[in-house]
N, C-alpha and C positions, 0 to 999 in steps of 0.2 A: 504494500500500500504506500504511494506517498503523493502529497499535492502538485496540482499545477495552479494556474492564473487563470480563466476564462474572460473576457471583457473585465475585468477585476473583480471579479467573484473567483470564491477557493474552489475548486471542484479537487473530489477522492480519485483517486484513480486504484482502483482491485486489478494485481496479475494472477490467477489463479490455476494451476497445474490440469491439464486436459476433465481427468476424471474427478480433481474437487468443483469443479466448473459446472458438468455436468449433473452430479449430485445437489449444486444447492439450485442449478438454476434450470436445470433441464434441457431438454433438444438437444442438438448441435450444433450452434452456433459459434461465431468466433469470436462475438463480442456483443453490448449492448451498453445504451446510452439509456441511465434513469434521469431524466433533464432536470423531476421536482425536486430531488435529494442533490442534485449535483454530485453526480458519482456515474462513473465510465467503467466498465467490468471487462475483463479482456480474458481472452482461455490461449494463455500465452503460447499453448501448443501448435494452434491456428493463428496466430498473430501477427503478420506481416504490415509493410508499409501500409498499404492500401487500405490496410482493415483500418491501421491509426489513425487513418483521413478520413476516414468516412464516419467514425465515431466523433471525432475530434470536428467535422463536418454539423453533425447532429445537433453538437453542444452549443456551438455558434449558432446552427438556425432558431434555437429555443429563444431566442433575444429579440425583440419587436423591433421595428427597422422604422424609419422615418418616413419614408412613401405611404403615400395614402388615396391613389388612385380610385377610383368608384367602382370599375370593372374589376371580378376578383381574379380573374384569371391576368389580367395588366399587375393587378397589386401582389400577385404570387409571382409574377415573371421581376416585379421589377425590387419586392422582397431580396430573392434568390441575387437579381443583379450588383445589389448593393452591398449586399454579405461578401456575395465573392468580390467582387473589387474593392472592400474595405478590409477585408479579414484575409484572403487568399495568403498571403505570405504569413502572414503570422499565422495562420492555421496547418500550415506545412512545418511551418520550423516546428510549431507544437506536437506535433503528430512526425516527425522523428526525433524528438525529445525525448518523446513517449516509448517510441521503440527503441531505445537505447537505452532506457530505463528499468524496461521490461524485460531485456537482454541480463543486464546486470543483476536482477534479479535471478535467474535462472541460473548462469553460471554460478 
Protein backbone atom coordinates (compact mmCIF):
# COMPACT_ATOMS: atom_id res chain seq x y z
CA UNK A 1 0.00 0.00 0.00
CA UNK A 2 1.25 3.50 -0.32
CA UNK A 3 -0.17 7.01 -1.46
CA UNK A 4 -0.12 9.06 -4.46
CA UNK A 5 -1.52 12.94 -5.33
CA UNK A 6 -4.63 12.98 -7.57
CA UNK A 7 -5.68 16.76 -8.42
CA UNK A 8 -4.41 17.16 -4.65
CA UNK A 9 -6.41 14.80 -3.18
CA UNK A 10 -4.57 11.53 -1.23
CA UNK A 11 -5.76 8.60 -3.02
CA UNK A 12 -4.54 4.46 -1.49
CA UNK A 13 -3.02 2.71 -3.89
CA UNK A 14 -3.44 -1.64 -2.96
CA UNK A 15 -0.75 -4.09 -4.91
CA UNK A 16 -2.14 -7.34 -4.15
CA UNK A 17 -0.50 -10.97 -5.17
CA UNK A 18 -2.78 -12.73 -8.08
CA UNK A 19 -4.73 -15.06 -5.62
CA UNK A 20 -5.10 -12.50 -2.43
CA UNK A 21 -6.75 -10.38 -5.35
CA UNK A 22 -8.92 -12.75 -6.39
CA UNK A 23 -10.02 -13.86 -2.81
CA UNK A 24 -11.10 -10.59 -1.51
CA UNK A 25 -12.36 -9.09 -4.78
CA UNK A 26 -13.33 -11.80 -7.01
CA UNK A 27 -13.31 -12.40 -11.19
CA UNK A 28 -10.27 -11.70 -12.92
CA UNK A 29 -9.49 -8.60 -13.20
CA UNK A 30 -6.25 -6.75 -13.29
CA UNK A 31 -7.34 -3.94 -11.41
CA UNK A 32 -10.12 -1.57 -10.22
CA UNK A 33 -10.75 2.13 -9.44
CA UNK A 34 -13.12 2.76 -6.15
CA UNK A 35 -13.29 6.70 -7.01
CA UNK A 36 -15.69 7.27 -3.52
CA UNK A 37 -12.99 5.93 -1.18
CA UNK A 38 -10.11 7.19 -3.29
CA UNK A 39 -8.27 3.90 -3.52
CA UNK A 40 -6.96 2.04 -6.90
CA UNK A 41 -6.51 -1.86 -6.39
CA UNK A 42 -4.10 -3.46 -8.62
CA UNK A 43 -3.60 -7.64 -8.98
CA UNK A 44 0.06 -6.96 -9.43
CA UNK A 45 0.36 -10.33 -11.23
CA UNK A 46 -1.75 -8.68 -14.36
CA UNK A 47 -0.27 -5.20 -13.96
CA UNK A 48 1.25 -3.65 -16.67
CA UNK A 49 1.74 -0.16 -18.10
CA UNK A 50 -1.43 0.10 -19.75
CA UNK A 51 -3.48 -1.24 -16.89
CA UNK A 52 -1.75 1.94 -14.61
CA UNK A 53 -3.27 4.36 -17.32
CA UNK A 54 -6.35 3.22 -17.51
CA UNK A 55 -6.92 3.10 -13.64
CA UNK A 56 -4.99 6.19 -13.06
CA UNK A 57 -7.34 7.36 -16.22
CA UNK A 58 -10.56 6.40 -14.05
CA UNK A 59 -9.21 8.40 -11.16
CA UNK A 60 -8.94 11.79 -13.15
CA UNK A 61 -12.27 11.26 -14.95
CA UNK A 62 -14.07 11.19 -11.23
CA UNK A 63 -13.33 15.02 -11.02
CA UNK A 64 -16.08 17.51 -12.69
CA UNK A 65 -14.45 19.59 -15.56
CA UNK A 66 -15.49 23.14 -16.26
CA UNK A 67 -17.48 22.69 -19.72
CA UNK A 68 -20.85 22.87 -19.56
CA UNK A 69 -22.30 22.41 -22.85
CA UNK A 70 -26.25 21.71 -23.06
CA UNK A 71 -25.84 18.77 -25.53
CA UNK A 72 -24.71 15.71 -23.25
CA UNK A 73 -23.04 13.80 -25.67
CA UNK A 74 -20.85 17.64 -26.61
CA UNK A 75 -20.54 17.90 -22.76
CA UNK A 76 -19.15 14.06 -22.40
CA UNK A 77 -16.97 14.78 -25.76
CA UNK A 78 -15.73 17.96 -24.47
CA UNK A 79 -15.48 16.52 -20.58
CA UNK A 80 -13.16 13.63 -21.91
CA UNK A 81 -11.36 16.67 -24.13
CA UNK A 82 -10.20 18.62 -21.35
CA UNK A 83 -9.14 15.81 -18.93
CA UNK A 84 -6.87 14.75 -21.47
CA UNK A 85 -5.38 17.94 -22.45
CA UNK A 86 -5.05 19.16 -18.80
CA UNK A 87 -4.02 15.98 -17.04
CA UNK A 88 -2.57 13.72 -20.03
CA UNK A 89 1.18 14.11 -18.83
CA UNK A 90 0.67 14.10 -15.55
CA UNK A 91 -1.49 11.02 -15.63
CA UNK A 92 1.32 9.06 -17.59
CA UNK A 93 4.06 10.09 -15.23
CA UNK A 94 1.51 8.82 -12.59
CA UNK A 95 0.69 5.77 -13.92
CA UNK A 96 4.48 4.72 -14.39
CA UNK A 97 5.19 5.84 -10.88
CA UNK A 98 2.71 3.45 -10.14
CA UNK A 99 4.31 0.79 -11.96
CA UNK A 100 7.59 1.10 -10.53
CA UNK A 101 6.03 1.15 -7.28
CA UNK A 102 4.32 -1.99 -7.68
CA UNK A 103 7.55 -3.50 -9.19
CA UNK A 104 9.35 -2.79 -5.94
CA UNK A 105 6.83 -4.15 -4.00
CA UNK A 106 7.10 -7.52 -5.50
CA UNK A 107 10.78 -7.81 -5.63
Amino acid sequence: MFKIKIRGDRWTVFAFEHDEFVRRFGGDMAAFTDASNRQIFFNVDDTDLETCRHEVFHAFATYPSSVGPSNVNSLNEEHWAETFCRYAVPMMSLARSILRRIRRLEG
